[in-house]
N, CA, C and O atoms as a GROMACS GRO file, in nm:
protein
  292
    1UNK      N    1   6.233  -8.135  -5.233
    1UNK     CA    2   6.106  -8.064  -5.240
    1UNK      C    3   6.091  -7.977  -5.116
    1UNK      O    4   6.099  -8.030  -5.005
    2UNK      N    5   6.069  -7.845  -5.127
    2UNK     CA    6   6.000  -7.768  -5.052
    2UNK      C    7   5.856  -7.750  -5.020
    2UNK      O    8   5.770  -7.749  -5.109
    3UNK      N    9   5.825  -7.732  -4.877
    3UNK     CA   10   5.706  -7.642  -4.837
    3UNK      C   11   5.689  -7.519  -4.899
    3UNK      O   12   5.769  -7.426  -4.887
    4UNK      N   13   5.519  -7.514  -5.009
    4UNK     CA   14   5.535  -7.392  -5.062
    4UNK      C   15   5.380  -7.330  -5.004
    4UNK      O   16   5.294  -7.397  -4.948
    5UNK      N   17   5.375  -7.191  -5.035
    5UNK     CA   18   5.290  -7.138  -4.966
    5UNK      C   19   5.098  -7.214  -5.064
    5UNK      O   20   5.089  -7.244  -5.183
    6UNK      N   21   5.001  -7.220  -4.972
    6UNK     CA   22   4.886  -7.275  -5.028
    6UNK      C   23   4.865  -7.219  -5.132
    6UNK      O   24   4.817  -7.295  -5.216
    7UNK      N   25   4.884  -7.076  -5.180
    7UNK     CA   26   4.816  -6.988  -5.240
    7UNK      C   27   4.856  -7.011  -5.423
    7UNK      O   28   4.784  -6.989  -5.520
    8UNK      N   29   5.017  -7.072  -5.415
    8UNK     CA   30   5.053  -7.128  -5.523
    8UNK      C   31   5.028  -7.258  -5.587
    8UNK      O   32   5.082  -7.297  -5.691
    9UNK      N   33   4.917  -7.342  -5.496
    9UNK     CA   34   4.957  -7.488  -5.499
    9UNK      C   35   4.827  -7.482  -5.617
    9UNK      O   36   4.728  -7.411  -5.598
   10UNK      N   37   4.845  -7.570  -5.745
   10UNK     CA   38   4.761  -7.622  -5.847
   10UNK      C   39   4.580  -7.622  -5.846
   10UNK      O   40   4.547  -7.657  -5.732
   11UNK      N   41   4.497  -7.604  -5.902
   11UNK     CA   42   4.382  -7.556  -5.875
   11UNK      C   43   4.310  -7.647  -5.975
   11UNK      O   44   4.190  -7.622  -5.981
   12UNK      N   45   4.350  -7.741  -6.051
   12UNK     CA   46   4.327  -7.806  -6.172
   12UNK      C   47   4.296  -7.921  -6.160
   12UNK      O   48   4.298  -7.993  -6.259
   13UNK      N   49   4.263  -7.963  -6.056
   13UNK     CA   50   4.224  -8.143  -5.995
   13UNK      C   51   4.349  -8.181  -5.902
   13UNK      O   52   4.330  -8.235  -5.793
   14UNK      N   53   4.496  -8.146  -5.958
   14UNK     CA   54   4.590  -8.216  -5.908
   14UNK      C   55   4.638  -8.233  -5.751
   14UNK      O   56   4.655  -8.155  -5.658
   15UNK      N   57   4.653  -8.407  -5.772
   15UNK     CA   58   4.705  -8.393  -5.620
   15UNK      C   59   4.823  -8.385  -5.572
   15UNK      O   60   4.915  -8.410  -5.650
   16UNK      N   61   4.860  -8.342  -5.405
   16UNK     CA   62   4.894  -8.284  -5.405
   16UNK      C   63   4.949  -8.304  -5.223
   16UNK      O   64   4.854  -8.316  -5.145
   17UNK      N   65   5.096  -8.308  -5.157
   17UNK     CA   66   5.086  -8.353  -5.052
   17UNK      C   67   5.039  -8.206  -4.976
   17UNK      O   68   5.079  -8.113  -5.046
   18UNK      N   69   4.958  -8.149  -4.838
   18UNK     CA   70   4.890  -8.036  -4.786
   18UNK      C   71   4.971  -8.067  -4.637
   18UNK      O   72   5.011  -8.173  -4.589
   19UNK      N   73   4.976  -7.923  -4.586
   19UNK     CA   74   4.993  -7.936  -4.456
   19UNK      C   75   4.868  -7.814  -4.387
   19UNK      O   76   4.831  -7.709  -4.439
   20UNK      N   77   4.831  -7.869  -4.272
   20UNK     CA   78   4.760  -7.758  -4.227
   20UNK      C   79   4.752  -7.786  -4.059
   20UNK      O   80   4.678  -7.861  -3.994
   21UNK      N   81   4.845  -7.705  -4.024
   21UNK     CA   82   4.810  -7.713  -3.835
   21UNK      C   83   4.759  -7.803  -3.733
   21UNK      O   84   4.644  -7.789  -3.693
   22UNK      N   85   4.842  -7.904  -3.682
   22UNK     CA   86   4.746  -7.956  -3.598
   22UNK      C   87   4.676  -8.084  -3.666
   22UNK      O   88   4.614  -8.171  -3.604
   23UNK      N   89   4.698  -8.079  -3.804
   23UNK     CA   90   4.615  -8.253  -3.893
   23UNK      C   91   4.777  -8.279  -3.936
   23UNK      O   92   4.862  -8.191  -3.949
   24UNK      N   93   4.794  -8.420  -3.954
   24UNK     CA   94   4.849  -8.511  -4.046
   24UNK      C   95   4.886  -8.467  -4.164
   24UNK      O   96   4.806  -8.399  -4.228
   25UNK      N   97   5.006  -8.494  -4.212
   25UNK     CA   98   5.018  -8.440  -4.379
   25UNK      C   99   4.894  -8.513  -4.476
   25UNK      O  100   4.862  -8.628  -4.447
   26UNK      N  101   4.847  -8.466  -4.555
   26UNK     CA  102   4.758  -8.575  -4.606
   26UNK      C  103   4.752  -8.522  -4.761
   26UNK      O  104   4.779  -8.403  -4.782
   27UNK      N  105   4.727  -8.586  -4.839
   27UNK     CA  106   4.710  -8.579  -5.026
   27UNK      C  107   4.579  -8.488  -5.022
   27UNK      O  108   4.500  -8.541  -4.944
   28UNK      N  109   4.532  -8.384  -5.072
   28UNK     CA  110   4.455  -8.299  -5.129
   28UNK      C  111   4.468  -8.286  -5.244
   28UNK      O  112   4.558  -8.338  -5.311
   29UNK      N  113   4.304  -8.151  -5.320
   29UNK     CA  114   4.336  -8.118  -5.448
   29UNK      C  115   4.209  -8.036  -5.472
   29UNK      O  116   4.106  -8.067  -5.411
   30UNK      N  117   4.211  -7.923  -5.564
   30UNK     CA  118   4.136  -7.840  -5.554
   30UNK      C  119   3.994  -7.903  -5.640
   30UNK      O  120   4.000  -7.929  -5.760
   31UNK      N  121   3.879  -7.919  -5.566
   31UNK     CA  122   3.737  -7.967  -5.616
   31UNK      C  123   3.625  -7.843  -5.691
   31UNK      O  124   3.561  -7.763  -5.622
   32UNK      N  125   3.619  -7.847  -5.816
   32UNK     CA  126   3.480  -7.789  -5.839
   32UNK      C  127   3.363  -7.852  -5.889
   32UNK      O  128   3.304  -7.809  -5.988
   33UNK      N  129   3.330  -7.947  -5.829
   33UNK     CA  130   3.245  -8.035  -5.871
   33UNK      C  131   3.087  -8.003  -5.855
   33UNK      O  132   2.998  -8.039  -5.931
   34UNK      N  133   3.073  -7.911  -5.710
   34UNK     CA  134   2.932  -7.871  -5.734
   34UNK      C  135   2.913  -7.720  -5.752
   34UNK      O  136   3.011  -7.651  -5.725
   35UNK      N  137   2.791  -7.653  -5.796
   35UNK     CA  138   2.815  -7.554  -5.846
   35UNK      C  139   2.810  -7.477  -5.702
   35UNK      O  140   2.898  -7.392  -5.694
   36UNK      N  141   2.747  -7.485  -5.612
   36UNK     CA  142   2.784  -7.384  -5.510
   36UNK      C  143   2.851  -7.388  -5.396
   36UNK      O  144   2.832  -7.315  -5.299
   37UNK      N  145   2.932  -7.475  -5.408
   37UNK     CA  146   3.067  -7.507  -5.365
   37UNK      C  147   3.236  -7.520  -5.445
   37UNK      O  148   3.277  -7.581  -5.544
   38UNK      N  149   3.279  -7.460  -5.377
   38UNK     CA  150   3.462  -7.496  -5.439
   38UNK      C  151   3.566  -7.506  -5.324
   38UNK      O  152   3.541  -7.430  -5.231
   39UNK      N  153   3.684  -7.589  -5.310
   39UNK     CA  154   3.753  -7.591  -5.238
   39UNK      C  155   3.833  -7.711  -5.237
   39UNK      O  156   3.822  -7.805  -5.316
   40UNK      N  157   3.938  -7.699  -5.112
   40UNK     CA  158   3.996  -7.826  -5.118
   40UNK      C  159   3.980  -7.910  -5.075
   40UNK      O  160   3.939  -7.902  -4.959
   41UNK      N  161   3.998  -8.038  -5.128
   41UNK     CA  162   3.936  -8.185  -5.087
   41UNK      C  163   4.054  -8.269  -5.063
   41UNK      O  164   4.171  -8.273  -5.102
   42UNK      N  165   3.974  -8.338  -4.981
   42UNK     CA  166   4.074  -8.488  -4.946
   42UNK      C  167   4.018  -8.634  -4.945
   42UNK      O  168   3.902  -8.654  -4.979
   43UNK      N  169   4.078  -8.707  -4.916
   43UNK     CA  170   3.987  -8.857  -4.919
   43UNK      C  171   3.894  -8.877  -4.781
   43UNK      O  172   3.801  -8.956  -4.794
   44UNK      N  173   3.905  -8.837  -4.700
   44UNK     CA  174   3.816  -8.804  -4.583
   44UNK      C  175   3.687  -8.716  -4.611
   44UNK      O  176   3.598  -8.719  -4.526
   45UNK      N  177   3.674  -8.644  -4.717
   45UNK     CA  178   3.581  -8.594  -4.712
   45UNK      C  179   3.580  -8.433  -4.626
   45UNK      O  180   3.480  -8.362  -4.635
   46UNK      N  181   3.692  -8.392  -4.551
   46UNK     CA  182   3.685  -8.359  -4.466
   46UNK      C  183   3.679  -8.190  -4.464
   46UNK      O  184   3.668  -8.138  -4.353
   47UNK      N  185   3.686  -8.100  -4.589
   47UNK     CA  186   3.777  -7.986  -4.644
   47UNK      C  187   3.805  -7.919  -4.543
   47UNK      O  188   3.744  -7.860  -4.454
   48UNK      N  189   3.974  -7.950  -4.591
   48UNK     CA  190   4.118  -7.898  -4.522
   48UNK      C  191   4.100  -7.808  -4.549
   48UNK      O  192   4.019  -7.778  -4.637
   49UNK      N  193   4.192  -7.698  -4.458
   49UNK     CA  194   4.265  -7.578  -4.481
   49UNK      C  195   4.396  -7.618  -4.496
   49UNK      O  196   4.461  -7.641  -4.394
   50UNK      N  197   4.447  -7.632  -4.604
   50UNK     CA  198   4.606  -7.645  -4.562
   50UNK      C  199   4.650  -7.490  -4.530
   50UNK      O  200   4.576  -7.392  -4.528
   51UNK      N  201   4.744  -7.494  -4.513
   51UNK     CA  202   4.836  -7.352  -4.532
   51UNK      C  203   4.979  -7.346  -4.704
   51UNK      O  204   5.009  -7.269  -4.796
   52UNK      N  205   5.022  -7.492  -4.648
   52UNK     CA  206   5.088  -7.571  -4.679
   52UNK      C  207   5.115  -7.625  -4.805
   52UNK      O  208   5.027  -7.547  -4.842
   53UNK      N  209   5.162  -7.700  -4.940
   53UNK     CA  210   5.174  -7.767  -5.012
   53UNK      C  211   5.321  -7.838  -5.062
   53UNK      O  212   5.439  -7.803  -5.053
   54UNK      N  213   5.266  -7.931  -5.109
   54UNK     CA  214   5.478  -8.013  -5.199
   54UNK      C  215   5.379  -8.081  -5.324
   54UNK      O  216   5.260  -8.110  -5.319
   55UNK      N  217   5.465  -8.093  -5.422
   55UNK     CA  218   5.418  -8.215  -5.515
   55UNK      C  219   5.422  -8.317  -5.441
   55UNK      O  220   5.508  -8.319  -5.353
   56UNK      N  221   5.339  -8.420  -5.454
   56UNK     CA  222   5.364  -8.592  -5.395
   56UNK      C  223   5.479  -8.643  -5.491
   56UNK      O  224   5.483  -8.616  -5.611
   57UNK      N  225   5.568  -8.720  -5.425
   57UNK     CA  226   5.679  -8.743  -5.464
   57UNK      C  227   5.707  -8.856  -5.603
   57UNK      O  228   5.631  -8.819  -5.693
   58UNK      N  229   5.769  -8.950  -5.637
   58UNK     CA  230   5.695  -8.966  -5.766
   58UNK      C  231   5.720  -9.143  -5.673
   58UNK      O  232   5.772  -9.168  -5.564
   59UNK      N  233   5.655  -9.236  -5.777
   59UNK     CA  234   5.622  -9.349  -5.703
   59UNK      C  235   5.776  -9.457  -5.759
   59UNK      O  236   5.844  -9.444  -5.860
   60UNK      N  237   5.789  -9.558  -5.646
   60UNK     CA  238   5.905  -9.607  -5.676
   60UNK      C  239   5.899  -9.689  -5.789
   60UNK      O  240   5.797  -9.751  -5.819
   61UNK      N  241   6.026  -9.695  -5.866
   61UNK     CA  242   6.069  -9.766  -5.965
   61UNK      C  243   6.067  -9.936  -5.925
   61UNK      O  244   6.098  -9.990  -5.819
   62UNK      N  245   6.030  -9.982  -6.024
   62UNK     CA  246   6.015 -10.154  -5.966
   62UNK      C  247   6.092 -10.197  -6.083
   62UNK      O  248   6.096 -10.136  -6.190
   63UNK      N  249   6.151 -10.302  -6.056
   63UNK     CA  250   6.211 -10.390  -6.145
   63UNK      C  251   6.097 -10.464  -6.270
   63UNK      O  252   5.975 -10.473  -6.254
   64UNK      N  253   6.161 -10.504  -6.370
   64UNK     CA  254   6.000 -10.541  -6.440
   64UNK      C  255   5.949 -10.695  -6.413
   64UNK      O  256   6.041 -10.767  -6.376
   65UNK      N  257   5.893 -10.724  -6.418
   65UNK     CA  258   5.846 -10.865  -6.386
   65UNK      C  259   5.869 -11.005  -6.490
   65UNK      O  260   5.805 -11.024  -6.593
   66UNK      N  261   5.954 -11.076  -6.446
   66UNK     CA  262   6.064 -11.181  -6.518
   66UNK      C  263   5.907 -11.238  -6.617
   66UNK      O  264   5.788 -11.225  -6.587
   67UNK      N  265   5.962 -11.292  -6.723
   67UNK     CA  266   5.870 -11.352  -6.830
   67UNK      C  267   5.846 -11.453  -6.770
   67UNK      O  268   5.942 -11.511  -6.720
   68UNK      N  269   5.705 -11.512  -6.753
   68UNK     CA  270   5.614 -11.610  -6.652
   68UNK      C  271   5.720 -11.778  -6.724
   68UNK      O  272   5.738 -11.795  -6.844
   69UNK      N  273   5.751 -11.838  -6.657
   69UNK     CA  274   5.746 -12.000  -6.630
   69UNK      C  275   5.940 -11.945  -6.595
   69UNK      O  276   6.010 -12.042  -6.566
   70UNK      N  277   6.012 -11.816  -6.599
   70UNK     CA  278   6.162 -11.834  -6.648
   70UNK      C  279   6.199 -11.749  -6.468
   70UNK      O  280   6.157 -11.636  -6.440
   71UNK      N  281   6.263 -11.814  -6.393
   71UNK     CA  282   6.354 -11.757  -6.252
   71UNK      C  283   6.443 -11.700  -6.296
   71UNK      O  284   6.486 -11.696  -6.411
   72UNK      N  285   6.482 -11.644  -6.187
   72UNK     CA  286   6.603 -11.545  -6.180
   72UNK      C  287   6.704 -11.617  -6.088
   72UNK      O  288   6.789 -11.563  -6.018
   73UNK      N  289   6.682 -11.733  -6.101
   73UNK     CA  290   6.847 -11.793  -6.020
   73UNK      C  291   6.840 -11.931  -6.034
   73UNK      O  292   6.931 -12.003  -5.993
   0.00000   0.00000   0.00000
């Protein structure tokens, strides 16, 4: 995955890993929730500027979980 420029990054809810100067990489995603506001959001509350964007990467694969009363050795 590449760093792609902000201007391309998804506008549709999706999240999304952000970089912006000086902050932490952190998960964003574009908010239109009130009417006289729009922009990007994060779990801080905080609205970023990224410059920045990547897809978030996808989550790890787990083994499936053995059928309850039966071990694996």
């Amino acid at each position: 995955m590449e760093w792609q420029d902000i201007a391309t990054a998804p506008k549709d809810g999706t999240r999304f890993l952000a970089y912006q100067k000086g902050d932490p990489v952190q998960e964003c995603w574009w908010c239109e929730d009130f009417p006289e506001w729009s922009g990007w959001q994060n779990d801080w509350d905080s609205e970023p500027d990224p410059t920045h964007w990547m897809p978030l990467p996808a989550p790890p694969s787990l083994p499936p979980p053995s059928p309850m009363g039966v071990s694996d050795g």
